[in-house]
C-alpha positions as a LaTeX table, in Angstrom:
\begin{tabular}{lrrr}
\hline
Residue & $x$ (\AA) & $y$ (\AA) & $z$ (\AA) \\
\hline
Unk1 & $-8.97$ & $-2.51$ & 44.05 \\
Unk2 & $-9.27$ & 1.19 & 43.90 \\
Unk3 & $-8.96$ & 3.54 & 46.94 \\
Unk4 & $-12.60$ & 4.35 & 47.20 \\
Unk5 & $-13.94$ & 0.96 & 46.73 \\
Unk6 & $-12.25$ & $-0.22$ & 49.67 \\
Unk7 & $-13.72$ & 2.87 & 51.76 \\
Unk8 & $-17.13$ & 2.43 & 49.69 \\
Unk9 & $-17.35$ & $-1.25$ & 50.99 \\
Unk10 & $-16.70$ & $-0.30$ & 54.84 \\
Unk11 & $-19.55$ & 2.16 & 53.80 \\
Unk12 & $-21.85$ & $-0.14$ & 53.01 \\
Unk13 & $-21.46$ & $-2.98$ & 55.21 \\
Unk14 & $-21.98$ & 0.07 & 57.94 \\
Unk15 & $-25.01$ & 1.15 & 56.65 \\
Unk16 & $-26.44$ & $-2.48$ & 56.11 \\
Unk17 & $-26.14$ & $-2.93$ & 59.31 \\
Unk18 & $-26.68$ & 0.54 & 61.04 \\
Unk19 & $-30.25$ & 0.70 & 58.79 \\
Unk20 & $-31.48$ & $-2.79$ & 60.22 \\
Unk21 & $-30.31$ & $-2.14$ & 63.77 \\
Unk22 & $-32.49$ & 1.54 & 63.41 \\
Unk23 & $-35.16$ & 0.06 & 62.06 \\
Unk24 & $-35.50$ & $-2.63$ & 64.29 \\
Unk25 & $-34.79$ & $-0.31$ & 67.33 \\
Unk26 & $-37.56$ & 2.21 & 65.88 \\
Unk27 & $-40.18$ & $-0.94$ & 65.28 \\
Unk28 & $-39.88$ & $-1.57$ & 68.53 \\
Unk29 & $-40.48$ & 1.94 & 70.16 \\
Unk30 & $-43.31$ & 3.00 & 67.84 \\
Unk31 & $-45.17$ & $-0.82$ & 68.49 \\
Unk32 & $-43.90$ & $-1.94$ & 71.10 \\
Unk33 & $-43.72$ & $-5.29$ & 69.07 \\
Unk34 & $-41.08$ & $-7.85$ & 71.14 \\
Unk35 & $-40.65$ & $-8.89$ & 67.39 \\
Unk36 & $-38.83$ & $-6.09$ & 66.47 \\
Unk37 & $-36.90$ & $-6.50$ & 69.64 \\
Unk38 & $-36.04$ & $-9.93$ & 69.10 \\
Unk39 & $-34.72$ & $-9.14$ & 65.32 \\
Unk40 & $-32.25$ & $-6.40$ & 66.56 \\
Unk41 & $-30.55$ & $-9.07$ & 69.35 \\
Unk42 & $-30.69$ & $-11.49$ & 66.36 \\
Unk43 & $-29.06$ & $-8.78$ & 64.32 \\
Unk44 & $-26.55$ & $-8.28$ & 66.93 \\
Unk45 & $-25.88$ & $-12.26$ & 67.33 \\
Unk46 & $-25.22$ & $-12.70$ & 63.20 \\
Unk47 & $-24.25$ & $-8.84$ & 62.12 \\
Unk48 & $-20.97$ & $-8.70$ & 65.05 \\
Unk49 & $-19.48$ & $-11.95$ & 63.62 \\
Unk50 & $-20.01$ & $-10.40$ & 60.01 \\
Unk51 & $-18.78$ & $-7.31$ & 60.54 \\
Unk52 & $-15.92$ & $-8.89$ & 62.42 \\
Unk53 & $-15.43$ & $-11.21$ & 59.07 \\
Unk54 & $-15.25$ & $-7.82$ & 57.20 \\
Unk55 & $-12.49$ & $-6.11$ & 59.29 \\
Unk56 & $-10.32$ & $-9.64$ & 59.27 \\
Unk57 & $-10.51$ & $-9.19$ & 55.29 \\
Unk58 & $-9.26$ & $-6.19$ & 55.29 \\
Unk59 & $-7.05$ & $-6.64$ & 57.73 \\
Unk60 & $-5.35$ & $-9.33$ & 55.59 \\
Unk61 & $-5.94$ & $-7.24$ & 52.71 \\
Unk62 & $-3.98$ & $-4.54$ & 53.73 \\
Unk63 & $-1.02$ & $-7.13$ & 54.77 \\
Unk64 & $-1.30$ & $-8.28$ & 51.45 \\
Unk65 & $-1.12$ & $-5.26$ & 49.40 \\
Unk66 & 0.45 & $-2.70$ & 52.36 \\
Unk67 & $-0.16$ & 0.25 & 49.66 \\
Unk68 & $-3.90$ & $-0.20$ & 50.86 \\
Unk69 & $-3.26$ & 0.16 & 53.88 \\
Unk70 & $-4.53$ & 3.46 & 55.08 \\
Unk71 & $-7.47$ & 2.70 & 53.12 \\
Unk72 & $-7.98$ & $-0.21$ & 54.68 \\
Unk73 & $-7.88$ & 1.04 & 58.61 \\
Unk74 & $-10.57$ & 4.07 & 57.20 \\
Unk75 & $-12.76$ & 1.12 & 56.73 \\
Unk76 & $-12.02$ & $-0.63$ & 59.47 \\
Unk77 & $-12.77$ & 2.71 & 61.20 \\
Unk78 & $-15.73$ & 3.16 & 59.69 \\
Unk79 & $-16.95$ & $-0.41$ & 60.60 \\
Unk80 & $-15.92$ & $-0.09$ & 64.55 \\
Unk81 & $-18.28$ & 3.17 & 64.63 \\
Unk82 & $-21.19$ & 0.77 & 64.92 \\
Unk83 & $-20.03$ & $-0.99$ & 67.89 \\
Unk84 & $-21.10$ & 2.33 & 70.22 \\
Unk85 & $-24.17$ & 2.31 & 68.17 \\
Unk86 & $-25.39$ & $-0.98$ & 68.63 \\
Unk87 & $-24.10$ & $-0.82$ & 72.70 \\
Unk88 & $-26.25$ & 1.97 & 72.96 \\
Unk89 & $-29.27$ & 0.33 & 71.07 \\
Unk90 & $-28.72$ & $-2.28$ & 73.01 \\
Unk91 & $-29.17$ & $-0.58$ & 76.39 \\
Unk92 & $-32.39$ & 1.23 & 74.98 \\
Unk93 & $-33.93$ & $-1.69$ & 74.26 \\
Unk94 & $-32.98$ & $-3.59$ & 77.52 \\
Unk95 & $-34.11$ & $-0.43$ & 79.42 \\
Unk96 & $-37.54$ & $-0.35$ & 77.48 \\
Unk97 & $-38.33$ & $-4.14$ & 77.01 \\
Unk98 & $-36.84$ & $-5.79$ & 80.65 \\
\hline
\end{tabular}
């Protein structure tokens, strides 16, 4: 796997999930909606355990092929940034919807 695919897929899976956690943190502050509430916990419930499922992979990825390594941890990186994010989401919607 080349260099940049490995950093392109820690990319991704962190804007899947960044762009469905904004949206559904948006939805809910411009409507007021509980739905859109209720999707970003749900997206918190299923996306942790998948982005957790990503960083194991790579983990074991880069144990596998230790040339990938550094590689590897910049998309591990990449992936822990949305912890913070969804805390703080989290809090906002709490704060606005409790």
């Amino acid at each position: 796997m080349k260099d940049s695919k490995i950093i392109n897929l820690g990319k991704a899976v962190f804007t899947v999930f960044f762009s469905m956690g904004t949206f559904c943190l948006l939805g809910a502050l411009i409507t007021n909606d509980d739905w859109f509430a209720g999707a970003g916990y749900f997206l918190i419930f299923f996306g942790a355990p998948a982005n957790l499922l990503c960083i194991l992979g790579l983990l074991i990825y880069s144990a596998i092929d230790t040339s990938k390594f550094k590689e590897c941890m910049t998309a591990i990186l990449i992936l822990t940034a949305n912890i913070p994010i969804a805390f703080i989401y989290a809090v906002i919607g709490i704060s606005l919807f409790f």
